[in-house]
C-alpha positions as CSV (number, residue, x, y, z in Angstrom):
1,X,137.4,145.1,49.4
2,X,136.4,148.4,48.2
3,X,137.2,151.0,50.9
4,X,133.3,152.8,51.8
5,X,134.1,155.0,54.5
6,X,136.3,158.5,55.0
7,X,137.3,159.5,58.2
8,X,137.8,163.4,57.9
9,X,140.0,165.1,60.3
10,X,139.7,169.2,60.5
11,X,143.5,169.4,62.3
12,X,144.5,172.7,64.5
13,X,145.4,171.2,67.7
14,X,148.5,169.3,68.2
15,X,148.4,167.7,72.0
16,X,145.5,164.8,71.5
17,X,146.3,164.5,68.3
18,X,148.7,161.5,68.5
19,X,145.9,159.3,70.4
20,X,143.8,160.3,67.4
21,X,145.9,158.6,65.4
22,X,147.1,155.8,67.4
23,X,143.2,155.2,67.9
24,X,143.1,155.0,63.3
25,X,146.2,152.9,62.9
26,X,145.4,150.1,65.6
27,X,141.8,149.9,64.0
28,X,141.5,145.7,63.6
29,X,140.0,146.5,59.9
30,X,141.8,148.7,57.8
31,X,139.4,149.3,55.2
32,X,139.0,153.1,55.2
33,X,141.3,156.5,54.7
34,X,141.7,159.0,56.9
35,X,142.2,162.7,55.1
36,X,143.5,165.4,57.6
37,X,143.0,169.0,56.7
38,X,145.1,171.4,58.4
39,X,143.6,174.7,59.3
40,X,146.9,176.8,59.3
41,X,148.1,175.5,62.5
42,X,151.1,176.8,64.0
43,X,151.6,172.7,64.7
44,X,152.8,170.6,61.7
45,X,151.2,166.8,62.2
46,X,153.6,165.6,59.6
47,X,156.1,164.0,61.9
48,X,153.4,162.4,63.8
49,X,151.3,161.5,60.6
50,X,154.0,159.9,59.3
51,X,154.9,158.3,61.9
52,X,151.3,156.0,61.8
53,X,150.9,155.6,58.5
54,X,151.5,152.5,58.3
55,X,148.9,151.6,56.1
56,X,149.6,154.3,53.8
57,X,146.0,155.1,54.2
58,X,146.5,158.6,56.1
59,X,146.3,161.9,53.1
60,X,147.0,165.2,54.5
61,X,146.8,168.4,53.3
62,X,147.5,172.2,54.7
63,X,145.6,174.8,53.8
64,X,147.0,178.5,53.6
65,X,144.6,180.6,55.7
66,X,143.1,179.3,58.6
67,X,139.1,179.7,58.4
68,X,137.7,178.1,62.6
69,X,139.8,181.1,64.1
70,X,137.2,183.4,61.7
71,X,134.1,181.2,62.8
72,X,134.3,179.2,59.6
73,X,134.1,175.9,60.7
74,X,131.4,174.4,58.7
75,X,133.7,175.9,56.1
76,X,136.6,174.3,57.0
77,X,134.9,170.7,57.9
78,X,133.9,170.9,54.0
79,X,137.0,171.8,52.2
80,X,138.0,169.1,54.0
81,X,135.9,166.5,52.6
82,X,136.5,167.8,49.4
83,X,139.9,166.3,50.0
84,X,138.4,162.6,50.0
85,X,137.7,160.4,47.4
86,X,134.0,160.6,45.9
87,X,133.7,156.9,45.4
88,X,133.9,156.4,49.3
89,X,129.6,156.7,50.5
90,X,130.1,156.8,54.1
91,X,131.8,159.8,56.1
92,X,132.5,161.1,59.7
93,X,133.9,164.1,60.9
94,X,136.8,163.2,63.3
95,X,138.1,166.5,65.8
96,X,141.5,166.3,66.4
97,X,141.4,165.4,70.0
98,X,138.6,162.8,70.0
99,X,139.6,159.4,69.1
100,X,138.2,155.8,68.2
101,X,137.8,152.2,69.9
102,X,140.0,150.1,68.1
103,X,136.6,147.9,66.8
104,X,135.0,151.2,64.8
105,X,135.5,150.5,61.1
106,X,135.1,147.0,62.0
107,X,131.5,147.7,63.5
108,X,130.5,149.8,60.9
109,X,131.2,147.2,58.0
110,X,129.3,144.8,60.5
111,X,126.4,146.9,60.3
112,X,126.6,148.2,56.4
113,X,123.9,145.9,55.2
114,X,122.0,146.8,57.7
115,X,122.0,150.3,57.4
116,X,121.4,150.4,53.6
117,X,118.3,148.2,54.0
118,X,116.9,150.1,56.1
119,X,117.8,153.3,54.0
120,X,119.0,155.1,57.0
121,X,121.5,158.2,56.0
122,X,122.7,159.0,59.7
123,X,124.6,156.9,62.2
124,X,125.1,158.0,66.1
125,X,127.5,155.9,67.6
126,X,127.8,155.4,71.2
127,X,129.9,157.9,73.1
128,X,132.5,158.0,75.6
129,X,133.3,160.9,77.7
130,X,137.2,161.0,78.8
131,X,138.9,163.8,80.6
132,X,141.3,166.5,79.0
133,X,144.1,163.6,81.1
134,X,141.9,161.2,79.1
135,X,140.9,159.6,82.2
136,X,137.3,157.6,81.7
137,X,134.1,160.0,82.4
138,X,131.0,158.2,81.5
139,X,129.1,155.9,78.4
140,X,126.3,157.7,76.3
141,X,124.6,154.2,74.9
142,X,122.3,155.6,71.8
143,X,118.7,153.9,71.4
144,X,118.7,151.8,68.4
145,X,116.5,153.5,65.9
146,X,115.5,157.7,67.2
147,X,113.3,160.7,65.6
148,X,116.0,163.0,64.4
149,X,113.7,165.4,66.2
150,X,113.6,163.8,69.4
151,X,117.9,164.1,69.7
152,X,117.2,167.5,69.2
153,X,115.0,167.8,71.9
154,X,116.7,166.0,73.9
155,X,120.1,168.0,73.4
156,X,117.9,171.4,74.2
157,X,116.9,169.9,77.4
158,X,120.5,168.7,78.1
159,X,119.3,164.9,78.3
160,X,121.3,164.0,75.6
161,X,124.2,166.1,73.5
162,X,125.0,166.5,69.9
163,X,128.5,166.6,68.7
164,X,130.1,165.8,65.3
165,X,132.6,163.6,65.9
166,X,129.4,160.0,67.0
167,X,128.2,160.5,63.6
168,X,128.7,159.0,60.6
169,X,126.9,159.9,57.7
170,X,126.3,158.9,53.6
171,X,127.9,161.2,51.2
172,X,124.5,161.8,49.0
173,X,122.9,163.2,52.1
174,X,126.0,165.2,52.7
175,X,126.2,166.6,48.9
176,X,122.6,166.9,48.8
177,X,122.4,169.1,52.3
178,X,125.9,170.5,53.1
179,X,126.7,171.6,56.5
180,X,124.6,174.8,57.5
181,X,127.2,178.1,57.9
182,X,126.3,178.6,61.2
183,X,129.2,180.8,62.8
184,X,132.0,178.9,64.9
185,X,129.5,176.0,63.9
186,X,128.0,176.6,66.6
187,X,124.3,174.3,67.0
188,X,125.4,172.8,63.0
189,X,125.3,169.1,64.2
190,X,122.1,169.8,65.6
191,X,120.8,171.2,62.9
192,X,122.7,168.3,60.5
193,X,120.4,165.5,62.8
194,X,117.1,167.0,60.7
195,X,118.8,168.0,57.4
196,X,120.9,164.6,57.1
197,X,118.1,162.2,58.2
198,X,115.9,163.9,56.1
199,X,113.8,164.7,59.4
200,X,113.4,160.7,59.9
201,X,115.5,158.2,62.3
202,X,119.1,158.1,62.9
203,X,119.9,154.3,63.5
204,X,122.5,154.4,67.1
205,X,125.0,151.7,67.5
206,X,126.6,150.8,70.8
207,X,129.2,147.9,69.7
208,X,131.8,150.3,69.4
209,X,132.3,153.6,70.3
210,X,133.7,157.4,69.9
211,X,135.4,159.0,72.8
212,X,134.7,162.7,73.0
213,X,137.0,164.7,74.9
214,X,136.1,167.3,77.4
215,X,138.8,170.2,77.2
216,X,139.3,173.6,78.0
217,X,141.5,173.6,74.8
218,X,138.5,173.7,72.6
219,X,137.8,176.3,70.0
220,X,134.2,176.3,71.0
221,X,134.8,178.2,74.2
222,X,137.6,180.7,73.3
223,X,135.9,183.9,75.0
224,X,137.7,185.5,71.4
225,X,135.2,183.7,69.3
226,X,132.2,184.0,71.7
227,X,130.5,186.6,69.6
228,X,130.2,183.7,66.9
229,X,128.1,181.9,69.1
230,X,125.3,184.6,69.6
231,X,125.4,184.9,65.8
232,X,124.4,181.2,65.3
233,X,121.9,180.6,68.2
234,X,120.1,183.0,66.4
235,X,120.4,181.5,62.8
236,X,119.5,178.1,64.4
237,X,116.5,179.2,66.3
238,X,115.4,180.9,63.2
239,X,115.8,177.5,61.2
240,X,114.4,175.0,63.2
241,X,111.3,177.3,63.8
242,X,111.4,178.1,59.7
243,X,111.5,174.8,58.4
244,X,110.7,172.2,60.9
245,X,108.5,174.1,63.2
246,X,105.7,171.6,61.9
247,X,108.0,168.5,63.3
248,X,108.1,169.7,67.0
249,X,104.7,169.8,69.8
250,X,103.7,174.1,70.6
251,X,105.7,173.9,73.8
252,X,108.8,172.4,72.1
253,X,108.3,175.4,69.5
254,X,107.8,178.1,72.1
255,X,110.8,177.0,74.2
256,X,112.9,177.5,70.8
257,X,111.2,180.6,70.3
258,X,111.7,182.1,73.3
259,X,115.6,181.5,72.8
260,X,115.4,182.9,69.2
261,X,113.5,185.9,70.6
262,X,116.4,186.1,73.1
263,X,119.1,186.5,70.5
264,X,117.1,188.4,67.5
265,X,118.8,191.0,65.7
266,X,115.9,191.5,63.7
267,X,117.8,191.2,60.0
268,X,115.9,188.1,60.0
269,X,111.8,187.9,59.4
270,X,109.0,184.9,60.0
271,X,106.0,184.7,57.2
272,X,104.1,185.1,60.8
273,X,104.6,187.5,63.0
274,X,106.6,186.9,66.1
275,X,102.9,188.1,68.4
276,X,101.5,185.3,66.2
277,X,104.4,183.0,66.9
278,X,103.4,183.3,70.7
279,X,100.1,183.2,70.1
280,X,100.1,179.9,68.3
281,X,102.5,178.0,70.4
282,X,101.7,179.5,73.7
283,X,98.7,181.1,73.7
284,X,97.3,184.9,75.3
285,X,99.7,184.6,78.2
286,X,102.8,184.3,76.5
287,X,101.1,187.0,74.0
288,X,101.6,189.0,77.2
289,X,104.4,188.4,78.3
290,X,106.5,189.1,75.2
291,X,104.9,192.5,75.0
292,X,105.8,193.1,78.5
293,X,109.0,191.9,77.4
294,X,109.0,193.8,74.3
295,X,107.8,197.1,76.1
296,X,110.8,196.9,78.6
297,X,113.5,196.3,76.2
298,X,112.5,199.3,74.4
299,X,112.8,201.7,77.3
């Protein structure tokens, strides 16, 4: 059977790493490979790699300069993929201390015929929350078929969150789209749900699932990259407002532009101006109130 789907793995971290792969080799179908890029970690996975590949479906390569210490992640999830095989249509990014139910690949195959029926380019698969001991937190079921928009949403008001490692996604979308270079990215899988379903549905599946682990370890909240983070909230802000502004009700827009406002720098420039911004999504009051605003930050 002709292997469809790459599991990518952007390695740094060594200490979940092992479950990672214990979670890839015990899969009950084997019909994938699993390419893990390492970011110039002081931690060689070798050993480890070796030790469960016992399909001889695990490829790894290291890469001379590390680029996530820099805020290059989006950088480093795609040279990455540009390790796998072209002929494979489906991909996921994989961190290095998440890990998979043993049914995954099994699921997804289930669902294949499915999914390209309904000419759907983005998967969310349900997720489980585990500790940094990887004790069990909680289960994040995904509705069945969702606006791209409306997991957006949701992740703004904190009903839902958006992480990389639920999705899985074609490769035309990907090579079509890319991943935005959003510093540290930072907000990029929120930005990938409207650019990679083409602003349409993202189909959820609940048979298996993705464990997402919450850990202080992370890259994400290293106070040495938190500048990286300012940077992309206000690239994001800018973009959703830019090009899918037209997707989202007024008060959806004004609550992004309020946050965009929060973090301009000004380099960046709407066809409208920001005044007309608030007055088109929030009317004379909030008109007023980002002058007041305005006025006082300029004192």
């Amino acid at each position: 059977m002709e292997k469809k789907l790459a599991i990518v793995i952007p390695f740094y971290k060594i200490d979940f790493f092992e479950e990672t792969l214990v979670s890839l080799a015990s899969q009950t179908n084997q019909n994938f490979n699993v390419y893990i890029g390492d970011d110039a970690s002081p931690h060689s996975p070798e050993k480890l790699i070796e030790k469960y590949n016992k399909n001889t479906n695990f490829y790894y390569k290291r890469f001379d300069h590390n680029l996530g210490g820099k805020g290059k992640l989006s950088e480093q999830w795609e040279r990455c993929i540009a390790i796998s095989d072209q002929d494979e249509e489906w991909m996921m990014i994989l961190a290095d201390d998440d890990y998979l139910s043993t049914n995954f690949v099994e699921v997804f195959y289930r669902k294949l015929e499915h999914i390209k029926k309904s000419n759907i380019t983005l998967l969310r698969f349900k997720m489980r929350r585990v500790s940094e001991e990887n004790n069990f937190l909680t289960d994040l079921e995904q509705p069945i078929l969702y606006k791209a928009q409306d997991y957006v949403w949701d992740d703004e008001c904190h009903k839902r969150f958006i992480s990389i490692s639920e999705n899985v996604f074609a490769r035309k979308i990907y090579e079509e789209k890319k991943f935005r270079k959003y510093p540290l990215a930072w907000r990029v899988p929120m930005m990938m749900y409207m650019d990679f379903s083409n602003n349409g549905m993202v189909l959820g599946i609940n048979d298996a699932f993705v464990a997402i682990r919450r850990s202080n370890q992370q890259l994400s909240w290293r106070e040495d990259v938190s500048q990286y983070k300012t940077q992309a909230m206000e690239l994001f802000y800018f973009d959703i407002i830019n090009e899918y502004g037209y997707s989202f009700k007024k008060n959806q827009n004004l609550k992004f532009l309020k946050v965009y406002t929060y973090y301009k720098t000004d380099k960046r420039r709407f066809k409208k101006s920001l005044f007309k911004l608030y007055s088109e999504y929030g009317g004379i009051l909030e008109v007023a109130k980002f002058y007041i605003r305005s006025f006082k930050s300029k004192k």
